[in-house]
C-alpha positions in Angstrom: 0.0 0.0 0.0 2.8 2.3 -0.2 2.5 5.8 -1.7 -0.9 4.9 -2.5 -3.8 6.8 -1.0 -5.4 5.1 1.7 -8.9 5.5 2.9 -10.3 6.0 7.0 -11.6 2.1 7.1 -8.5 0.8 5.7 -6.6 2.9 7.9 -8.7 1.5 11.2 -8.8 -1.8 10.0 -4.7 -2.2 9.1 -4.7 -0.4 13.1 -7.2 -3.7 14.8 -4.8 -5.6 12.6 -1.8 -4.8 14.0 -3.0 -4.5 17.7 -4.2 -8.0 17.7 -0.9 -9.6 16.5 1.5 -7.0 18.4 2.2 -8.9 21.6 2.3 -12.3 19.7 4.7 -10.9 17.0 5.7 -7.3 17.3 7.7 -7.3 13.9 5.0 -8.3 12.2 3.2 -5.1 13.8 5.9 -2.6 12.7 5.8 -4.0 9.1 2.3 -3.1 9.6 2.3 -0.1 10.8 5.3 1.2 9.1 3.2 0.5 5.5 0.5 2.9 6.8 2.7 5.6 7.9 3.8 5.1 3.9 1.1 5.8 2.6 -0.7 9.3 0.9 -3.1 11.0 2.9 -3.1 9.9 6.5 -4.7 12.4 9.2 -2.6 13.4 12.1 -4.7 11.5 14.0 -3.5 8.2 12.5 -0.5 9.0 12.4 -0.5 10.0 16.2 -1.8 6.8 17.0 0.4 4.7 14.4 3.3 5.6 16.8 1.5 4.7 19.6 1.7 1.5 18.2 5.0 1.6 17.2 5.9 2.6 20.9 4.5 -0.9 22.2 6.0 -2.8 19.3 9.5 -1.4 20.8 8.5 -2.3 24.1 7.1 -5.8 23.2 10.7 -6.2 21.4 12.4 -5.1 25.1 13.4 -1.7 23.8 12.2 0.6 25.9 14.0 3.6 25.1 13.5 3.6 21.4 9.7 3.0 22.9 9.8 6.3 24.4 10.8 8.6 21.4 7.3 6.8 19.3 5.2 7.8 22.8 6.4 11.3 23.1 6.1 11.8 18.9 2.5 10.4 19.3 2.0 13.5 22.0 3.5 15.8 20.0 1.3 15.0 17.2 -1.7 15.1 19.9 -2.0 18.8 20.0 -5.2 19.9 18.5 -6.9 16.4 18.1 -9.8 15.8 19.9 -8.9 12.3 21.3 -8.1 11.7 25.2 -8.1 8.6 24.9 -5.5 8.0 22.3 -3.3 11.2 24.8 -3.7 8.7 28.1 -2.8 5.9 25.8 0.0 7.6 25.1 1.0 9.2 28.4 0.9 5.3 30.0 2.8 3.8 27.7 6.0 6.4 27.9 5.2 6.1 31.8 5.9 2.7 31.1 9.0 2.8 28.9 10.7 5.2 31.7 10.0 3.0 34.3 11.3 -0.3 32.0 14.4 0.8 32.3 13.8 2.3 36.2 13.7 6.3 35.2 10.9 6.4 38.0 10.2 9.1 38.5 10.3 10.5 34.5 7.5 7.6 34.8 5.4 9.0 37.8 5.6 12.5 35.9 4.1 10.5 32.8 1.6 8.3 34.5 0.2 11.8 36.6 -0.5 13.3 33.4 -2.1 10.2 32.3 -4.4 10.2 35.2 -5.0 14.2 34.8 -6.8 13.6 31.5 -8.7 10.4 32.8 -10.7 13.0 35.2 -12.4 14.2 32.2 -15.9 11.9 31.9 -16.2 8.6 30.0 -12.3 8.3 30.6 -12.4 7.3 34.2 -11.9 3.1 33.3 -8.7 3.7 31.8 -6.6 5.3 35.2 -7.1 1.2 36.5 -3.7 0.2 34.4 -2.4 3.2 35.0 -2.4 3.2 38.6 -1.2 -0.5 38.3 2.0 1.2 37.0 2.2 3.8 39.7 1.6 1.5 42.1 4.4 -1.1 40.9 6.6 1.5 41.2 6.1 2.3 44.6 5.9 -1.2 45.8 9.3 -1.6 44.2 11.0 1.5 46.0 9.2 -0.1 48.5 7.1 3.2 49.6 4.6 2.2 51.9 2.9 5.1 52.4 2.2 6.3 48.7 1.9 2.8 48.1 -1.0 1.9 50.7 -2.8 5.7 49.4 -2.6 4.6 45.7 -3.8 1.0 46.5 -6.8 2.1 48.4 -7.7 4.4 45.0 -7.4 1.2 42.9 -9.5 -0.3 44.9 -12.3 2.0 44.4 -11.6 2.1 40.8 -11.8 -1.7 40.5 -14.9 -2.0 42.4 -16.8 0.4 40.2 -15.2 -0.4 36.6 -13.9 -3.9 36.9 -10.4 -5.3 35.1 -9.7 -7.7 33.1 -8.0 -10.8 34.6 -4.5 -9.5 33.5 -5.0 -6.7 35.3 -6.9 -8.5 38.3 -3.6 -10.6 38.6 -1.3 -7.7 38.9 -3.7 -5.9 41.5 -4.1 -9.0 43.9 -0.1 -9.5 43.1 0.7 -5.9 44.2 -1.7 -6.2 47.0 0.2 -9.1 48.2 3.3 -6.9 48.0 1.7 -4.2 50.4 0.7 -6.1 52.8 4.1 -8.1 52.7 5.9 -4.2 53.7 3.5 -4.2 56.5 4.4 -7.5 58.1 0.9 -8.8 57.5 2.3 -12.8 55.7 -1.5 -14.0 56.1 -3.1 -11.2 54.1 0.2 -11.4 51.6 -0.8 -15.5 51.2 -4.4 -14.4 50.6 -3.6 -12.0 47.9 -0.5 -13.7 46.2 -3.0 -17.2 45.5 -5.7 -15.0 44.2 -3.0 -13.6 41.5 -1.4 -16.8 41.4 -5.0 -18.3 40.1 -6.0 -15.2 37.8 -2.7 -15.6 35.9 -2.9 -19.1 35.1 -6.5 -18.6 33.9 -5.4 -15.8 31.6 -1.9 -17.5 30.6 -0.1 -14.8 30.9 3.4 -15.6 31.8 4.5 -12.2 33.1 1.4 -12.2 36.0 2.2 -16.0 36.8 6.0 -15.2 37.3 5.6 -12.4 39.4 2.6 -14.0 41.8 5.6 -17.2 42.3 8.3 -14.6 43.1 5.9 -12.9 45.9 4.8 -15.6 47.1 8.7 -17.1 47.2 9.5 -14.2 49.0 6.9 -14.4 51.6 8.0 -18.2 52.3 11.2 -17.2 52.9 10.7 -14.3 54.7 8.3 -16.9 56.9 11.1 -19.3 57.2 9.5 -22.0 54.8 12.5 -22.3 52.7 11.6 -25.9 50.7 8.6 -24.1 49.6 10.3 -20.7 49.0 12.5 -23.1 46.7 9.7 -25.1 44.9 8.2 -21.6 43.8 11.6 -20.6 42.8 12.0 -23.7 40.6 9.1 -23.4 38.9 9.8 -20.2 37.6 13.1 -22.0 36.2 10.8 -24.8 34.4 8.3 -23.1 33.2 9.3 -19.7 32.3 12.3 -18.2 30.1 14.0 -14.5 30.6 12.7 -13.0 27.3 9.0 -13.8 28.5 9.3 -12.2 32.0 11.8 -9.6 31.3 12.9 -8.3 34.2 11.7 -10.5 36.8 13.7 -13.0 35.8 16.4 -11.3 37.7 14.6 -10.6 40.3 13.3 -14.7 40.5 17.7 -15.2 40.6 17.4 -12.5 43.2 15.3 -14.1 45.6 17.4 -17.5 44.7 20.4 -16.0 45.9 19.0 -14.7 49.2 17.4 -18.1 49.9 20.9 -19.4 49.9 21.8 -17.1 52.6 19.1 -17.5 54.4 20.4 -20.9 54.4 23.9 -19.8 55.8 25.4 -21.4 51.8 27.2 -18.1 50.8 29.0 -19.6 48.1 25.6 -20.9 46.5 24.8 -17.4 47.1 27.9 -15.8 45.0 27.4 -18.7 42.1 23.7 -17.3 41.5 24.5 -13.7 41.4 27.2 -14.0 39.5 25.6 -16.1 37.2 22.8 -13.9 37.0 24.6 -10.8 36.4 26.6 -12.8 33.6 23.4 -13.6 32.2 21.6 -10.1 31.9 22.6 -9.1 28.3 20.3 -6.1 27.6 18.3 -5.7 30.5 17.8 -2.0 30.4 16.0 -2.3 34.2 18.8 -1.6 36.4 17.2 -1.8 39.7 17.3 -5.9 39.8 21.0 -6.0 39.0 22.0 -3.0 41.6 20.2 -5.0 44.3 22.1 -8.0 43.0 25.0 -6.4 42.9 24.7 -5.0 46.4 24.0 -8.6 47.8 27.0 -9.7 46.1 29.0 -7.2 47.8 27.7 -8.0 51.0 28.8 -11.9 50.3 32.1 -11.2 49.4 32.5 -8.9 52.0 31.5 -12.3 54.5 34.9 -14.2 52.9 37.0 -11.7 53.2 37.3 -10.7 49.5 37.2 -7.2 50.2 38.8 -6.4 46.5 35.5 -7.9 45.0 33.1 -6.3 47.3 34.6 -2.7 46.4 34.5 -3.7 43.0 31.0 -4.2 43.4 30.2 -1.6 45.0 31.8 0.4 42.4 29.6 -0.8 39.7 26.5 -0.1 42.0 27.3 3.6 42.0 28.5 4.1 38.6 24.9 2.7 37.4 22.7 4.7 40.2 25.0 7.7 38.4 23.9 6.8 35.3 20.4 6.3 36.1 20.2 10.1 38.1 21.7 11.1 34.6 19.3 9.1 32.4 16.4 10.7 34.8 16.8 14.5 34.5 17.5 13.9 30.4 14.1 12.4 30.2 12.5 14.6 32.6 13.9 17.4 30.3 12.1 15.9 27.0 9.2 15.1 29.3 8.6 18.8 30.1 8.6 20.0 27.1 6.0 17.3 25.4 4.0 19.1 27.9 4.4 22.2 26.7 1.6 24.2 25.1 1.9 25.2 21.0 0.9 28.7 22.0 4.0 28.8 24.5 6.2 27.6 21.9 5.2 29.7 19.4 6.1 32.7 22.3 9.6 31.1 22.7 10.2 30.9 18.5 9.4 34.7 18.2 11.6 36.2 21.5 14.3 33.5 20.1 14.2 35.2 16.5 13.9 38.9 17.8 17.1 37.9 20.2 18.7 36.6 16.9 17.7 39.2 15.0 19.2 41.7 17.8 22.5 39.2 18.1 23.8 39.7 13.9 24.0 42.9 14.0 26.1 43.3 17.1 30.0 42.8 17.5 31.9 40.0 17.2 33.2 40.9 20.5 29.3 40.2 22.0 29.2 36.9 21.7 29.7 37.4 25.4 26.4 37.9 25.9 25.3 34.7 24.4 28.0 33.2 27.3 26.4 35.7 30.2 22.8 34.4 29.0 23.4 30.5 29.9 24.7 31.2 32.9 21.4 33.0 34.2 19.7 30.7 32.4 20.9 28.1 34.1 19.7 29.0 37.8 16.6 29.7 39.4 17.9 31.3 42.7 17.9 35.1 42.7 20.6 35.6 44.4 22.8 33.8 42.4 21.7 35.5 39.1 22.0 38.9 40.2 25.6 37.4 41.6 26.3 36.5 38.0 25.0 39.2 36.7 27.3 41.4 38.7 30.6 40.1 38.4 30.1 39.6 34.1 29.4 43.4 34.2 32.5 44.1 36.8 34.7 42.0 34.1 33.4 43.1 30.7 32.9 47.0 31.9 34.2 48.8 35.2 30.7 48.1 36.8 30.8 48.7 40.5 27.5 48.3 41.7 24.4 46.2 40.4 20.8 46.4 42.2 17.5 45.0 40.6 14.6 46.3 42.2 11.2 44.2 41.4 8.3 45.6 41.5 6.5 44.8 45.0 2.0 45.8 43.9 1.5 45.0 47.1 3.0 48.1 48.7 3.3 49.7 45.3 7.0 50.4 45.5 10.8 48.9 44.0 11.9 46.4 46.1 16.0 46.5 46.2 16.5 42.7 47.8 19.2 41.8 45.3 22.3 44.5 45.3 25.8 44.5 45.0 28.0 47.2 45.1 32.1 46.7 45.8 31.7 43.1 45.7 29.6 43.4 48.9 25.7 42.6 49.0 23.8 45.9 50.4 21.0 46.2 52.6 17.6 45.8 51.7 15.9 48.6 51.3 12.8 50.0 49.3 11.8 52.9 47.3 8.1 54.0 47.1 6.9 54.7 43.3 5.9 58.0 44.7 9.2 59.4 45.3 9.3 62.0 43.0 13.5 62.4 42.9 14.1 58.6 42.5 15.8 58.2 39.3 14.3 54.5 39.6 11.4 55.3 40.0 11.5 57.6 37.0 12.6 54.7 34.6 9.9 51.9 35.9 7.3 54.6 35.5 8.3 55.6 31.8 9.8 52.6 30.7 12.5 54.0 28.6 16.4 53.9 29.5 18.2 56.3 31.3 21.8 57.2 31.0 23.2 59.5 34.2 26.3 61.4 35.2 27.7 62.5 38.3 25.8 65.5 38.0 22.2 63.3 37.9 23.7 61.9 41.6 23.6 65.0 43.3 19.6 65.6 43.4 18.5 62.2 44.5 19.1 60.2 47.6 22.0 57.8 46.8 22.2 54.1 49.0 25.0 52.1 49.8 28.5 53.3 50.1 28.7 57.5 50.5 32.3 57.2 50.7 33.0 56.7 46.8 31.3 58.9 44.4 29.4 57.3 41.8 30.2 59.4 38.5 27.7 57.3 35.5 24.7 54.6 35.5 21.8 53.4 33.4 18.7 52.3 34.9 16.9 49.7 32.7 13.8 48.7 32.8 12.9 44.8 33.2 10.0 43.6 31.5 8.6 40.5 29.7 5.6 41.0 26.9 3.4 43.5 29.0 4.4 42.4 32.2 6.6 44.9 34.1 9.5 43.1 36.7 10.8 46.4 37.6 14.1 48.4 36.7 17.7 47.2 37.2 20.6 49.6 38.0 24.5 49.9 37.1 26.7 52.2 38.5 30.2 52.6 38.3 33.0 55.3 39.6 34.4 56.3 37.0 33.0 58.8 34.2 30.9 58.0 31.3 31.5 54.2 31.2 27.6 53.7 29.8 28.1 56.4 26.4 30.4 53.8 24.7 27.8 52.5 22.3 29.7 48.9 22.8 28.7 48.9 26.3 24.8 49.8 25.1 24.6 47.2 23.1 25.8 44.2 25.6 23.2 45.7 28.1 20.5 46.1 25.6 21.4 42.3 24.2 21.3 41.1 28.1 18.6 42.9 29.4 16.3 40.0 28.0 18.1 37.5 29.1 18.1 38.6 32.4 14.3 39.4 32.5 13.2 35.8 31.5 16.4 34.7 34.2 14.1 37.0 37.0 10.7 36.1 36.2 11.9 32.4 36.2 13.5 33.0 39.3 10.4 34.5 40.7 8.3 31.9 39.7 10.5 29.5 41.3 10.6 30.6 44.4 6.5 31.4 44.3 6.7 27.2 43.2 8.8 26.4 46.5 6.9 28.5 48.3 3.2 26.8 47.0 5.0 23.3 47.1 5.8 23.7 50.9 2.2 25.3 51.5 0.7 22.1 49.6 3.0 19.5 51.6 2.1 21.0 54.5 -1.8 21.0 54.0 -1.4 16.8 52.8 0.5 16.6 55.7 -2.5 18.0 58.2 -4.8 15.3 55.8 -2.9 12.8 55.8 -3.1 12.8 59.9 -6.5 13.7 59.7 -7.2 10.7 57.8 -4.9 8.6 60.4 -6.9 9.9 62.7 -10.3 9.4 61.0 -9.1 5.7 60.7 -8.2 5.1 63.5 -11.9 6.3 64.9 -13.3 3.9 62.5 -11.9 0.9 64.2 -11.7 1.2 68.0 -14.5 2.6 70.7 -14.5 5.9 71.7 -14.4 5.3 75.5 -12.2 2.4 75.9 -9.9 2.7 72.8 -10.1 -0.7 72.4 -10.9 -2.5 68.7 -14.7 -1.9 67.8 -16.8 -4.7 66.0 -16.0 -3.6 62.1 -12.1 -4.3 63.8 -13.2 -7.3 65.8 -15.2 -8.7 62.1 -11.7 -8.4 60.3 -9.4 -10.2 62.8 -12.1 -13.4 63.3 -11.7 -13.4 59.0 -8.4 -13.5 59.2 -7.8 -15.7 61.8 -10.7 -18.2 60.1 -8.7 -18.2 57.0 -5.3 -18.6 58.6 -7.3 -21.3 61.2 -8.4 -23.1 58.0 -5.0 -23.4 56.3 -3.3 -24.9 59.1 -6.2 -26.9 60.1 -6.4 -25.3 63.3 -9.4 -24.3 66.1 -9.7 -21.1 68.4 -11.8 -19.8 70.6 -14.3 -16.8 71.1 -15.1 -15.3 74.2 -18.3 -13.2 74.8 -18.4 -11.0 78.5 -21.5 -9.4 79.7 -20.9 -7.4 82.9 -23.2 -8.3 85.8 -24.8 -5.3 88.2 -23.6 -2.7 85.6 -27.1 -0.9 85.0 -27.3 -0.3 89.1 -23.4 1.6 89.1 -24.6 3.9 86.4 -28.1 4.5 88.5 -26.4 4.9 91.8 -23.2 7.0 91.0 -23.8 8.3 87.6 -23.1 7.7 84.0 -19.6 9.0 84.2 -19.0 6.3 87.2 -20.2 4.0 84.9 -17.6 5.6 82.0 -15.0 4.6 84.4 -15.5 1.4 85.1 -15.8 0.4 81.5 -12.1 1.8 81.3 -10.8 0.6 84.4 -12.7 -2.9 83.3 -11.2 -2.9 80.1 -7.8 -2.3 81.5 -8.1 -4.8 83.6 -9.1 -7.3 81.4 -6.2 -6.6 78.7 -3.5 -7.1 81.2 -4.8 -10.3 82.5 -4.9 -11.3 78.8 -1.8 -12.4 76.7 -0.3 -9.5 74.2 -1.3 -11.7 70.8 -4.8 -12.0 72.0 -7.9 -9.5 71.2 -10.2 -7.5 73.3 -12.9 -5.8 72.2 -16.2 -3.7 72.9 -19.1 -4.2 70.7 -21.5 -2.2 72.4 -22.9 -1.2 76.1 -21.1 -3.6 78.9 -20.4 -6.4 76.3 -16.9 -7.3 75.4 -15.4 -9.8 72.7 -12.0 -11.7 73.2 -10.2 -13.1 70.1 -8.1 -16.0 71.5 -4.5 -16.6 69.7 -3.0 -19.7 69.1 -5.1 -22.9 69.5 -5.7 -25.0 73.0 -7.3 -28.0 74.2 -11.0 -26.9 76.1 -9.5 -27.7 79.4 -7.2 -24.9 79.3 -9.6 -22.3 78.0 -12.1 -23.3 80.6 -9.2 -22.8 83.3 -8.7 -19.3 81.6 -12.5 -18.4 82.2 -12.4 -19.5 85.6 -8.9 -17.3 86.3 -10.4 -14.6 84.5 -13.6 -14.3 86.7 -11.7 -14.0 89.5 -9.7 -11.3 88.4 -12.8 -9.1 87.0 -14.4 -9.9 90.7 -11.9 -8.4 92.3 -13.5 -5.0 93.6 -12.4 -1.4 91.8 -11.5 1.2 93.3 -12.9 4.7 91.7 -13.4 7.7 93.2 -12.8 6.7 96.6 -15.8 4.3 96.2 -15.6 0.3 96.1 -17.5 -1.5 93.0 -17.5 -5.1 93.1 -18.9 -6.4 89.5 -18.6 -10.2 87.7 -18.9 -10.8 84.2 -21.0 -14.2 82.7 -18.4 -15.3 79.9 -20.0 -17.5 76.8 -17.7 -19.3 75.1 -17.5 -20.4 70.8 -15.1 -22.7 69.0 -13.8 -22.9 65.4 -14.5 -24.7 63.8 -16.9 -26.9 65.9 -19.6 -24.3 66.6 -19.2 -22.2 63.3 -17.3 -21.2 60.3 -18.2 -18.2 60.0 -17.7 -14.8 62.1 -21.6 -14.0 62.8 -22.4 -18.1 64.0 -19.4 -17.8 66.2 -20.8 -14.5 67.7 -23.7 -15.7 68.2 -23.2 -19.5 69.8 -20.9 -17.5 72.5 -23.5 -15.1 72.8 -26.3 -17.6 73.3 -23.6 -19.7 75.6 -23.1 -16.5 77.9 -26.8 -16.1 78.1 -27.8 -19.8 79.2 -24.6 -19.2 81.9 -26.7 -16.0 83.4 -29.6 -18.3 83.5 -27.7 -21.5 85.1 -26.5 -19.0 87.9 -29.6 -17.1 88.5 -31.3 -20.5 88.9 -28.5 -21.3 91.6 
């Protein structure tokens, strides 16, 4: 079909085609993709999204930084089409190819503006893989925090638009991996079978390989090594390197720190060694640094200290080239996002500043030299630094102040001066002094050039002890906007009539402005950045806070029912694996309703407290205690015990709550009938465990009040 005219329907239909066959056989893809893109009258629409496809035939065929260049062309070629879909698209996959070859946080700046576009509605369905990626970052820098706060958004997400069982497999597998930061190996288990099952369904080797290496970790990390191994080897039968990618490494990973969980060091060095032999271009350096630091650490164990510097060596020289690799793509990342309108700003000031720059002298191609080097920092400060000593060295410049424009107070703020090398005091000049030659040139906007004469009339800052003798006062503007007026001085005479000198500030005089209002905006950035931080900070403990609420009682701060309902799941599920039974114990206070008549509800407050106190120090630290209402109370035994011992606990535990409390000066004396449930014997379930101790507690009030 080359350089032949092809029509919409061919064009969507050759698009299906090579979407259906990219994962299966990516060159075959390109070929047909690359035919399109040949031929006559393709919109930029297509085209946008025949480089999307080209982007994920790169990253099919492991290149993920050719992958890139396609996604970002594909944004470029965005602008002006009326498709968010195809942008998101687009936005997740370079996400992706940054964080393939672990530029992490080019890919959180590229996933973000993914999800900034799936806001918009009808697009809401398509953040679900796209928080997967987020969220597989953070689990891999293992960030708990914005790990846990992006899980809990996927889950809402899932819940209301579904995922296909790929994408199910990856959530349950990066569940697992949350819960595994927190410690919590039963809900891990739970999560990393789920993934384990919705992989194998959808035969997708990537889900499968990553649900064995979680769960391979977690046996380890539980001190099951045989089955840590038997996951481990699995992986080795049943899956190769160029079908996983990077998890292969991390599957050799996990191998290696089995051995020395095993005290076999040697085993140990033999498998990193080998892996790291074996990672020909794997463009994903986290895996191999974390390799590489084990290795170290082994080495380090046998004395070969040469090696483990060596090592170490490599591990810095690739986190180096990775911080490198990171602001480059942040760079190209930044300005995909630019606006055309903004570029179109920048391509006329750039040809006015060329324009300005042939007519001038050789000589000035020192300006071009002064204009990086404000260019290249944000900090005031430092630019007005810079600024200074390029004058003091190209002219004899002796002072340099920049006052900005301050609309607050309606005056010229002088923050930023220099004069003899030394920074001046602060100080401010209303625009309603009517003898301030600043003043003068921010008002009119036009360039002033002085001599010692113009001095003697207006009131002169800094150092009285030399006489200035010329200046020009500038004024500092971008488009319409006015920054405010900047000021050289020197001590000797008429330094700013030669024309040279003229020109260089004329020729700088924009440089600097777009050096001032960067700077400005930079610092208003910081300044908004710590403002934001600080109110996600006071949410963030609010929400702690909230959460906390949600899940214990008010009065006795113990764990409330919803808490109580989740610990009895849990321990059923984690009862039921190991075949084991536990025991439920449900406490009812006795002669509670008669403290609260006698002495008052806030006597009756205390008790509760002093009660629950009581009770949680008689019991062991792994066991529960909760209040689910009133004077009734809920203990989730740990471990699992023959019914002779739990019945010896009751009785010991009577005799403690009978023993009198002392509130207030006042003696209480209270008991407590105590019904008893079993798992799995009187229930399987939370609610018919509640209930058979509830009903047992009951018939106990009756068999004493019938003694």
């Amino acid at each position: 079909m080359s350089s032949e005219r092809v029509s919409q329907l061919d064009a969507r239909q050759m698009l299906n085609e090579s979407w259906d066959v990219m994962q299966t056989s990516p060159e075959s893809s390109r070929l047909i993709i690359e035919d399109l893109l040949a031929s006559d009258g393709l919109s930029i629409g297509k085209q946008a999204e025949c480089n999307l496809h080209l982007g994920w035939c790169e990253m099919y065929s492991a290149r993920p930084k050719d992958a890139s260049n396609f996604f970002l062309q594909c944004i470029d070629l965005y602008h002006g089409l009326d498709n968010l879909s195809l942008l998101i698209k687009a936005y997740n996959g370079l996400g992706s190819s940054y964080a393939e070859v672990s530029l992490f946080q080019s890919a959180i700046t590229a996933f973000n503006e993914a999800l900034s576009h799936c806001k918009t509605e009808g697009f809401q369905k398509q953040s679900v893989p796209v928080y997967l990626n987020i969220l597989l970052i953070y689990t891999e820098l293992e960030n708990l925090g914005s790990s846990k706060e992006t899980l809990k958004e996927l889950d809402r997400l899932i819940t209301h638009y579904g995922a296909d069982e790929d994408n199910l497999s990856i959530y349950q597998s990066l569940t697992a991996d949350v819960y595994l930061l927190e410690g919590k190996f039963s809900a891990a288990l739970e999560h990393y079978t789920k993934s384990l099952e919705y992989a194998r369904h959808a035969n997708s080797d990537f889900a499968s390989c990553t649900a064995l290496i979680g769960l391979s970790r977690l046996n380890r990390l539980s001190g099951k090594y045989q089955l840590a191994q038997q996951e481990l080897d699995e992986i080795v039968r049943n899956f190769k390197a160029d079908s996983v990618g990077s998890h292969y490494h991390y599957a050799a990973f996990e191998q290696g720190l089995l051995h020395l969980a095993n005290n076999n060091v040697s085993a140990a060095i033999d498998t990193f060694e080998r892996s790291l032999g074996d990672s020909g271009a794997v463009q994903q350096l986290v895996p191999l640094i974390r390799i590489q630091q084990e290795l170290s650490d082994c080495y380090s164990q046998i004395g070969e200290y040469k090696l483990a510097l060596d090592n170490i060596l490599l591990v810095n020289k690739a986190k180096e080239s990775m911080s490198g690799a990171e602001a480059q793509q942040q760079l190209l990342l930044h300005h995909a996002q630019e606006k055309v309108s903004r570029l179109e700003r920048e391509a006329q000031s750039e040809r006015k500043m060329r324009l300005k720059l042939e007519t001038l002298h050789r000589g000035l191609l020192m300006i071009e030299k002064i204009g990086r080097q404000l260019a290249s920092s944000l900090d005031l400060p430092e630019i007005v630094s810079r600024f200074y000593q390029s004058m003091k060295d190209a002219v004899e410049v002796d002072a340099v102040a920049i006052g900005l424009y301050d609309v607050n107070q309606d005056c010229l703020d002088f923050e930023h001066a220099i004069e003899f090398d030394e920074k001046m005091e602060r100080f401010q000049i209303p625009l309603n002094e009517k003898t301030s030659l600043n003043v003068k040139c921010f008002k009119t906007q036009k360039v002033m050039l002085v001599d010692s004469t113009d001095f003697v009339n207006t009131v002169m800052q800094g150092d009285a002890k030399v006489k200035m003798k010329s200046g020009i006062y500038m004024p500092l503007s971008i488009a319409d906007e006015r920054l405010g007026v900047l000021t050289l001085q020197s001590s000797h005479e008429g330094v700013f009539q030669q024309e040279n000198v003229i020109s260089i500030l004329n020729s700088i005089s924009d440089y600097l402005s777009i050096a001032i209002r960067n700077g400005i905006s930079h610092a208003q950035l910081l300044e908004l950045r710590d403002s934001l931080q600080q109110e996600k900070d006071e949410i963030e403990l609010a929400k702690t806070e909230i959460e906390y609420l949600a899940l214990h009682d008010g009065l006795t701060q113990l764990p409330n029912r919803r808490m109580l309902l989740d610990c009895v799941k849990a321990r059923i599920y984690e009862a039921r694996l190991r075949s084991e039974n536990f025991y439920l114990l449900y406490l009812d206070l006795n002669r509670f309703k008669p403290v609260n008549d006698l002495y008052g509800h806030s006597m009756g407050d205390k008790l509760l407290i002093s009660f629950a106190e009581r009770v949680r120090k008689f019991l062991r630290s792994a066991d529960l205690l909760s209040r689910i209402g009133g004077d009734e109370f809920v203990i989730l035994l740990s471990g699992h015990s023959p019914r002779d011992e739990i019945d010896q606990l009751i009785s010991r535990l009577q005799l403690e709550i009978e023993r009198p409390f002392l509130l207030e000066s006042k003696t209480i004396a209270v008991s407590a009938s105590i019904g008893l449930s079993c798992y799995p014997e009187d229930g399987e379930s939370f609610d018919s465990l509640l209930h058979v101790a509830d009903l047992d507690m009951y018939q106990g009030k009756a068999r004493r009040k019938a003694d």
